[in-house]
N, C-alpha and C positions, 0 to 999 in steps of 0.2 A: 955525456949528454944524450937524450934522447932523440929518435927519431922523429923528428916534425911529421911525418906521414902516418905513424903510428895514430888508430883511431881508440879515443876514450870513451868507456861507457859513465854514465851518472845517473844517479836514481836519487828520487827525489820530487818534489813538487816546488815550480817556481816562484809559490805564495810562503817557500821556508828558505834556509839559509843555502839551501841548493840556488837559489839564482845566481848570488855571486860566484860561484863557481862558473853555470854556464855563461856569465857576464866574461871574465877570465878568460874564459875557451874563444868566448868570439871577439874579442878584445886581440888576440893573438892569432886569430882567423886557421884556431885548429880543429884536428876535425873529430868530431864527435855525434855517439847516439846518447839522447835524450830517454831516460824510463821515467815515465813518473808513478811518485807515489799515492797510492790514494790511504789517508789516513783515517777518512771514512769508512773505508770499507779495513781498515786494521792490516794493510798490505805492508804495512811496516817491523807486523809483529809475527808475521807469514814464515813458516820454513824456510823457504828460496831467498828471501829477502837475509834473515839472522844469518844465515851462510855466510853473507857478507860480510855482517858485522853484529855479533851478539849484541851491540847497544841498543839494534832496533832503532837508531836515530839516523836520518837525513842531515845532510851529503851525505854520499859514498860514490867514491869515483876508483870505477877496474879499469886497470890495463893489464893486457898479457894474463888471466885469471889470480891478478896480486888486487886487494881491495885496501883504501883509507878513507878513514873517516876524518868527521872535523874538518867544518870547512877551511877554518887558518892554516890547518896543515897542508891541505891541500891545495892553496892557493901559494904557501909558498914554494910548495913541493914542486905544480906546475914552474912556479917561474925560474924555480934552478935550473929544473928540469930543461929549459928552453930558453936561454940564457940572449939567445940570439936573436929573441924576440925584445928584449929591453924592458921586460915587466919590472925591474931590480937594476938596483946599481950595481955596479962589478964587485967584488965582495975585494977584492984589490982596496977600492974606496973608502977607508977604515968611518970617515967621518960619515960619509952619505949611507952606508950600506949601514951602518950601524943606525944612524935613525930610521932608516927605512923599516927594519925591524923593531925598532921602537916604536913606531905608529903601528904598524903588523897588532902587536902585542896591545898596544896601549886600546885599539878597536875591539878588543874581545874580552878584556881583562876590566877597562874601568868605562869604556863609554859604554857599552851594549848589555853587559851585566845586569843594569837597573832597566833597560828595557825590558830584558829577560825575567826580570822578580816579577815586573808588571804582568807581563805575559801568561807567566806562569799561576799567577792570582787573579786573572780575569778569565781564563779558559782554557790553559793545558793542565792544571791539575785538577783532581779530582774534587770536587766542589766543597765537599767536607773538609778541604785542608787547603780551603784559599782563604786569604786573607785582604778582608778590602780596603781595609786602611792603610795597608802596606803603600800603595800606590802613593802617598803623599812622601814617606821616605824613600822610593825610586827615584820621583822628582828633582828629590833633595840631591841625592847621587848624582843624577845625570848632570845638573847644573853645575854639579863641579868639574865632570868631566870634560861636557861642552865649552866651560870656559878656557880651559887649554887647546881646544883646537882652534877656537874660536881667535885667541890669540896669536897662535901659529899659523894664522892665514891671512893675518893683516898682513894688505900688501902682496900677497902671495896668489899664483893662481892654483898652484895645487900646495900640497905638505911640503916637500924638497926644492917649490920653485916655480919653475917653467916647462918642466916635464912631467907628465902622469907616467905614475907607476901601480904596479898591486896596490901598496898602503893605500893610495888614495880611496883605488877601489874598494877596498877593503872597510876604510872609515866611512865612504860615502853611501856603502850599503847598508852600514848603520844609520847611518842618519837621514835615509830614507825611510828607515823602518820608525824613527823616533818623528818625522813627519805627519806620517800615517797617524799616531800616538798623540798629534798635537802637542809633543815635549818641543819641536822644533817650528822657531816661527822667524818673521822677520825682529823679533829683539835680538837676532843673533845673526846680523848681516853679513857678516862673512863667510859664514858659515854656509848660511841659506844661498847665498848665492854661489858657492863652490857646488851646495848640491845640485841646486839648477842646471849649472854647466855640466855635472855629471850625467846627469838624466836626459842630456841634450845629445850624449855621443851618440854614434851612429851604431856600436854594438848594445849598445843599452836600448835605443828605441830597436833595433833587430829584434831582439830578445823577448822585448814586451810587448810588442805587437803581433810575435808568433803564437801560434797555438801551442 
């Protein structure tokens, strides 16, 4: 297990998949420097930067000069990593620990993906190779997705229950993102109101309210 005093670097901009990371870091109240990327100015596609990680993509979180990409990784990385923080069920916990990674998984794989198509065909690819109609087949994706967690939280204040963990953060970063997107509204009360409560924490408004 790692040293809790050990300080992380991450680069990135908080308007990409880099916040839940820094969400993560202050959630667990460890200590870190913040780099941000400007993708404007192509600091992502910069020498110093590919050192990091030939992808050229955001997150990237150093310790000790060892770099990982991907935020999932990274989020679960952290919470092994610092077990004594409670981000994860004890991996003892065959039933808990095993969904916990199945929301882990299920937040990058089937709910975020059809954000990501949209994303990807309203303004990160290259305009010659977007497609706009795609956007009503994303729709169609995410609505199936959404119906499972949607499900999984009836009744429920977080995914596992009565305690937040990563997955939570993990899904509720999506679906903050799928807000922004107007994929997510109140026909999906449960839901909506789980994000609510996420966006209410006190490392979340830290976060958002810094520079």
């Amino acid at each position: 297990m790692m040293n809790s005093e050990k300080k992380y670097e991450v680069w990135g901009s908080k308007r990409s998949r880099a916040f839940r990371v820094l969400w993560l870091l202050e959630e667990m109240e460890l200590s870190y420097n913040h780099h941000h990327v400007d993708f404007s100015k192509k600091e992502h596609k910069s020498g110093p930067f590919l050192k990091k990680t030939a992808y050229g993509k955001v997150p990237v979180l150093g310790i000790d000069g060892h770099y990982i990409f991907e935020s999932g990784a990274i989020i679960e990385f952290l919470a092994s990593q610092h077990r004594e923080k409670e981000m994860a069920p004890p991996i003892e916990d065959f039933e808990r620990y095993g969904r916990y990674l199945q929301w882990n998984f299920f937040a990058l794989t089937e709910l975020e993906q059809p954000l990501w198509l949209k994303a990807k065909h309203s303004f990160a690819l290259p305009e010659e190779y977007r497609v706009k109609e795609i956007e009503k087949a994303a729709f169609y994706e995410f609505s199936k997705a959404i119906a499972v967690i949607e499900k999984e939280l009836d009744g429920k204040k977080f995914l596992l229950g009565e305690k937040f963990y990563a997955c939570d953060l993990l899904v509720g970063s999506v679906l903050n993102w799928a807000r922004g997107f107007d994929f997510l509204d109140e026909s999906y009360p449960n839901s909506f109101e789980f994000i609510k409560r996420l966006t209410k924490r006190d490392a979340f408004l830290k976060l958002k309210d810094s520079k």
